[in-house]
C-alpha positions as protocol buffer text, in pm:
chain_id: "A"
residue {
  index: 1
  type: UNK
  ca { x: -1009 y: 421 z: 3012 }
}
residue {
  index: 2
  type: UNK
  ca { x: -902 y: 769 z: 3128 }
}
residue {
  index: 3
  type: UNK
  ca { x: -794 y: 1077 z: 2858 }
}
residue {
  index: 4
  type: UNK
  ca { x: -404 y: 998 z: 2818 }
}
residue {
  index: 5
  type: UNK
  ca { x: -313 y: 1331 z: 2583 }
}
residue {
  index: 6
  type: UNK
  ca { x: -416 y: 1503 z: 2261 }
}
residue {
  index: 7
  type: UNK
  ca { x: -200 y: 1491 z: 1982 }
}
residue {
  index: 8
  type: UNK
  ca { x: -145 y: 1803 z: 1791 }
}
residue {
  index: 9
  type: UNK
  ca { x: 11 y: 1851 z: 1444 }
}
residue {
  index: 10
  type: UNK
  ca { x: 227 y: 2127 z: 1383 }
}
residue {
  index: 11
  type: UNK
  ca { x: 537 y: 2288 z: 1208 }
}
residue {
  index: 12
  type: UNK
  ca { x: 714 y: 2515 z: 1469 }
}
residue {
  index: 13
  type: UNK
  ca { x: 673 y: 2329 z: 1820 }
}
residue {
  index: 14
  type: UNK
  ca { x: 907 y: 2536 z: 1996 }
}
residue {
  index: 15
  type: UNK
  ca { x: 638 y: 2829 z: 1990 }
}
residue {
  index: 16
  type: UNK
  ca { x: 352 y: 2668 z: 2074 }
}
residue {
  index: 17
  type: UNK
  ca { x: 574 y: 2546 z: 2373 }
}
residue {
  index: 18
  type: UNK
  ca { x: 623 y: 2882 z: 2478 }
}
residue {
  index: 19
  type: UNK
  ca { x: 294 y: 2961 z: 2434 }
}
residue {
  index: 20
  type: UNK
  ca { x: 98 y: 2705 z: 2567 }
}
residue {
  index: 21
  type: UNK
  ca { x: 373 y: 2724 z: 2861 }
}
residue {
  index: 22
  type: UNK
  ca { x: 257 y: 3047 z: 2889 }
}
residue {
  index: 23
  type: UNK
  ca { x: -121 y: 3030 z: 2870 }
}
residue {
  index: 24
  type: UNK
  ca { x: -217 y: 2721 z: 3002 }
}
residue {
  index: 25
  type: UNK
  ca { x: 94 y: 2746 z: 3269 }
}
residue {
  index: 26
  type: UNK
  ca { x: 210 y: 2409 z: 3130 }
}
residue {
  index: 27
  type: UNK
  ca { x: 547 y: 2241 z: 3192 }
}
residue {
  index: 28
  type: UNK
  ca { x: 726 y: 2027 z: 2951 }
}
residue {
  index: 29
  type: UNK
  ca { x: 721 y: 1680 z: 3071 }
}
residue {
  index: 30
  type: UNK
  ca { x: 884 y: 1460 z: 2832 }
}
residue {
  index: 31
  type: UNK
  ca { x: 1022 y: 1568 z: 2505 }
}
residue {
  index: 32
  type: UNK
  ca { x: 1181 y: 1341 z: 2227 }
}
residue {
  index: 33
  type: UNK
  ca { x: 1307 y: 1244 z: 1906 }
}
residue {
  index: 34
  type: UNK
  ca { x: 1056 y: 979 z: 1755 }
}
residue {
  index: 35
  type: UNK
  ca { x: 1101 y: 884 z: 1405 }
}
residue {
  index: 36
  type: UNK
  ca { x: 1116 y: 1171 z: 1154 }
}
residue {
  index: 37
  type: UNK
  ca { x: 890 y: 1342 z: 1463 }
}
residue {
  index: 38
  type: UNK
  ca { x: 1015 y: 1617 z: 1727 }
}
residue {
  index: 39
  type: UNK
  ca { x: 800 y: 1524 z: 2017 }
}
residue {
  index: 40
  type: UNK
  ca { x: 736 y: 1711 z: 2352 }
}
residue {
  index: 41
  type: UNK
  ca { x: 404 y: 1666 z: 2644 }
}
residue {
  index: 42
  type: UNK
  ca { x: 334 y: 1909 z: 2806 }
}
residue {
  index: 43
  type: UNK
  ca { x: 196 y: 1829 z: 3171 }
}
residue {
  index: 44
  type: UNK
  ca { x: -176 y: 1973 z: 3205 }
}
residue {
  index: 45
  type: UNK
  ca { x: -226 y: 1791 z: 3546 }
}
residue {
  index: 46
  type: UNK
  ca { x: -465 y: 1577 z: 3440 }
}
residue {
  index: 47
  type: UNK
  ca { x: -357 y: 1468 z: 3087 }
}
residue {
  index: 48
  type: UNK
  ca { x: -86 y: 1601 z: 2819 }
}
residue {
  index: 49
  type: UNK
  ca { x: -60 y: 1823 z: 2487 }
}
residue {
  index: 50
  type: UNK
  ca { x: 133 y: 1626 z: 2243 }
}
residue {
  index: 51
  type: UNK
  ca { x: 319 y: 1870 z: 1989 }
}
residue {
  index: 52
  type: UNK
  ca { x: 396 y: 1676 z: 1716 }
}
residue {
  index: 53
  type: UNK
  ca { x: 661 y: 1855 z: 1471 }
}
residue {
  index: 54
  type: UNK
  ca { x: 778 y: 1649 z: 1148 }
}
residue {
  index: 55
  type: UNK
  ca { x: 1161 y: 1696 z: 1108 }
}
residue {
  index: 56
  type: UNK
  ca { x: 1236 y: 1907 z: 726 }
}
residue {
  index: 57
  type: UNK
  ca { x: 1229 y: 1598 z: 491 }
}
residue {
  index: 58
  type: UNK
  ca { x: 1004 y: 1396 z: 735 }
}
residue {
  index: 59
  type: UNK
  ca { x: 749 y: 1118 z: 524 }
}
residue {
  index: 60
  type: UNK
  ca { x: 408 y: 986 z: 695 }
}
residue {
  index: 61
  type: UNK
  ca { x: 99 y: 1090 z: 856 }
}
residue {
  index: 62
  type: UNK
  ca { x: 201 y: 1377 z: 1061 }
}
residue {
  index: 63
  type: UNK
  ca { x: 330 y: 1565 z: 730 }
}
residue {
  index: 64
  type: UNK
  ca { x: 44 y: 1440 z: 524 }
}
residue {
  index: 65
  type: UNK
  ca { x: -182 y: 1589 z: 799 }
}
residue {
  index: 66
  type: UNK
  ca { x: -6 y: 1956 z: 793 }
}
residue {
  index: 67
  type: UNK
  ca { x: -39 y: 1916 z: 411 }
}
residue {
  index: 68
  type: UNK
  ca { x: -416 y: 1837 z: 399 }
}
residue {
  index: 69
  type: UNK
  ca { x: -499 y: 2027 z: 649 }
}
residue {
  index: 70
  type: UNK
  ca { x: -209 y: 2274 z: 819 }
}
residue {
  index: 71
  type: UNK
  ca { x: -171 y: 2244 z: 1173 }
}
residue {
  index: 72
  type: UNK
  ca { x: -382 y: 2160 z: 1475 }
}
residue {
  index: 73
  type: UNK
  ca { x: -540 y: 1862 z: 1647 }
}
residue {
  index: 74
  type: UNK
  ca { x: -436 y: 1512 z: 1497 }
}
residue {
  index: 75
  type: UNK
  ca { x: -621 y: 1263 z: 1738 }
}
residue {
  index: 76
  type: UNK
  ca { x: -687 y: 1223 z: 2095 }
}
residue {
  index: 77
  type: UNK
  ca { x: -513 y: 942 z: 2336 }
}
residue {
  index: 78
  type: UNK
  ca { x: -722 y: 707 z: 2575 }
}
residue {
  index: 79
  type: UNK
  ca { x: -464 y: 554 z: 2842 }
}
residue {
  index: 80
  type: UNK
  ca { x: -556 y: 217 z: 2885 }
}
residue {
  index: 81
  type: UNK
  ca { x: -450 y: -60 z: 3144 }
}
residue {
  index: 82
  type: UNK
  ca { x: -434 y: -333 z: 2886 }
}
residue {
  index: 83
  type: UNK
  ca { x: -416 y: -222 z: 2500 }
}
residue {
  index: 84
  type: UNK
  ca { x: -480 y: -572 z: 2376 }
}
residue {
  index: 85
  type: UNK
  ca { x: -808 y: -595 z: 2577 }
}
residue {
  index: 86
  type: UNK
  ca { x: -905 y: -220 z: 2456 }
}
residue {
  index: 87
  type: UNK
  ca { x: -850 y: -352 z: 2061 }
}
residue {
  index: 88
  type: UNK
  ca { x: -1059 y: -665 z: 2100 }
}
residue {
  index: 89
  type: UNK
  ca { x: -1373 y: -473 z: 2240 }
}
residue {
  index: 90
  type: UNK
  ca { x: -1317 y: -188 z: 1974 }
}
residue {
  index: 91
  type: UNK
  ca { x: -1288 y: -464 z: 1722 }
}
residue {
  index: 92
  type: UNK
  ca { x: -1586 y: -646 z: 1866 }
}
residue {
  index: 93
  type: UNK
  ca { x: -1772 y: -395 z: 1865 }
}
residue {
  index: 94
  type: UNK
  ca { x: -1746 y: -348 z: 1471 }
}
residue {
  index: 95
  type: UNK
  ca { x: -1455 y: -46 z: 1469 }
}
residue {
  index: 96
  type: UNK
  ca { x: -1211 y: -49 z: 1206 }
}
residue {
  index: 97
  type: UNK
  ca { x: -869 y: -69 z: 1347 }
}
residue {
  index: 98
  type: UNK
  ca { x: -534 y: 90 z: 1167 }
}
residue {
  index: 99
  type: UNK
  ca { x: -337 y: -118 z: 1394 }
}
residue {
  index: 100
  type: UNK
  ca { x: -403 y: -476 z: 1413 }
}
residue {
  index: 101
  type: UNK
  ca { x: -150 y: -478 z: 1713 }
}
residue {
  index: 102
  type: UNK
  ca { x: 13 y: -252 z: 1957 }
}
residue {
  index: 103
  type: UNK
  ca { x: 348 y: -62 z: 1834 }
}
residue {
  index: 104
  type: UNK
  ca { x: 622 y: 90 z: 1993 }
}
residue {
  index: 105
  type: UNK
  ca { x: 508 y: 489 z: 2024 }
}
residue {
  index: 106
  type: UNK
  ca { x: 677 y: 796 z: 2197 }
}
residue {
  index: 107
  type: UNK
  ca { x: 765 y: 816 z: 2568 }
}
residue {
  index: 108
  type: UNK
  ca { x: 806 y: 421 z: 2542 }
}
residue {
  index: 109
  type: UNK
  ca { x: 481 y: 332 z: 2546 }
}
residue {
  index: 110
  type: UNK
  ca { x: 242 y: 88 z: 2345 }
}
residue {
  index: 111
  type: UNK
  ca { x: 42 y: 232 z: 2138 }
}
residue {
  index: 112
  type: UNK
  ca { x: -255 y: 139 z: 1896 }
}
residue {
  index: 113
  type: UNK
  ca { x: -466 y: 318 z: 1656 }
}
residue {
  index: 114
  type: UNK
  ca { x: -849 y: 316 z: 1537 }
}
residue {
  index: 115
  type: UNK
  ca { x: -994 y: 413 z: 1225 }
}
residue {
  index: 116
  type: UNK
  ca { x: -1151 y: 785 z: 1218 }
}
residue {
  index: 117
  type: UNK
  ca { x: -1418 y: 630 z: 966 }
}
residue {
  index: 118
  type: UNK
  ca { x: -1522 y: 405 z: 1224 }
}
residue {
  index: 119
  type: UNK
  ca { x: -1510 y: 669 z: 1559 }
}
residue {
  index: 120
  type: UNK
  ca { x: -1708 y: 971 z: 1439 }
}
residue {
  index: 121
  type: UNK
  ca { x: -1435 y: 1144 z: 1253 }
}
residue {
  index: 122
  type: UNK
  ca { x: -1183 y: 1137 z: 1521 }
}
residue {
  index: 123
  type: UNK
  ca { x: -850 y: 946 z: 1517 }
}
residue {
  index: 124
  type: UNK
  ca { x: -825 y: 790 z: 1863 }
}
residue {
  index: 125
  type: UNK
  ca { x: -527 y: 619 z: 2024 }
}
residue {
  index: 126
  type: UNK
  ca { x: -539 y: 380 z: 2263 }
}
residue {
  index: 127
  type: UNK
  ca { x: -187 y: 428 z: 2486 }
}
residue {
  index: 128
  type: UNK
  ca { x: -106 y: 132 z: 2746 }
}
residue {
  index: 129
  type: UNK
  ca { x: 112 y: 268 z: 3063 }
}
């Protein structure tokens, strides 16, 4: 597995992409509308920033996560070759999954969650290419 992206939570997406544009000399690589979700990746060379922006009357984690907590990092992505492999070795090895299966997520891709409970606190993705 290889870092894919890290997901970040927030409610104006446009700024951080003109500051993290600025900063971290980033270029927007894919942007999208995804559910009740304003997507955009920004291209770090070696992985993404995922700006995650619920649209106004927007229901689901991404809005539960600005309420609980405001904005700011809502779980890292691991790419993987083979997501279905990747969920039988984190369920073997005793981790809670959220997602039994892979889903459709942004940019086309298959995506699968794991439990925070069960990973130290963090909410990992696994992301198949």
């Amino acid at each position: 597995m290889e870092f894919d992206h890290a997901g970040i939570a927030t409610d104006d997406r446009d700024a951080l992409l003109d500051l993290y544009g600025t900063v971290l000399d980033a270029s927007v690589a894919h942007e999208e509308a995804f559910g009740d979700l304003r997507v955009a990746f920004l291209d770090l060379g070696n992985g993404f920033l995922e700006l995650l922006e619920p649209t106004a009357d927007a229901q689901g984690p991404i809005p539960n996560y600005l309420d609980r907590r405001g904005a700011g990092i809502h779980h890292l992505a691991l790419r993987t070759d083979d997501i279905g492999d990747a969920l039988d070795a984190a369920r073997a090895a005793g981790v809670e999954l959220i997602d039994e299966e892979p889903r459709p997520g942004a940019w086309g891709h298959e995506v699968a969650f794991l439990h925070p409970e069960s990973t130290g606190g963090i909410l990992i993705e696994f992301v198949e290419h």
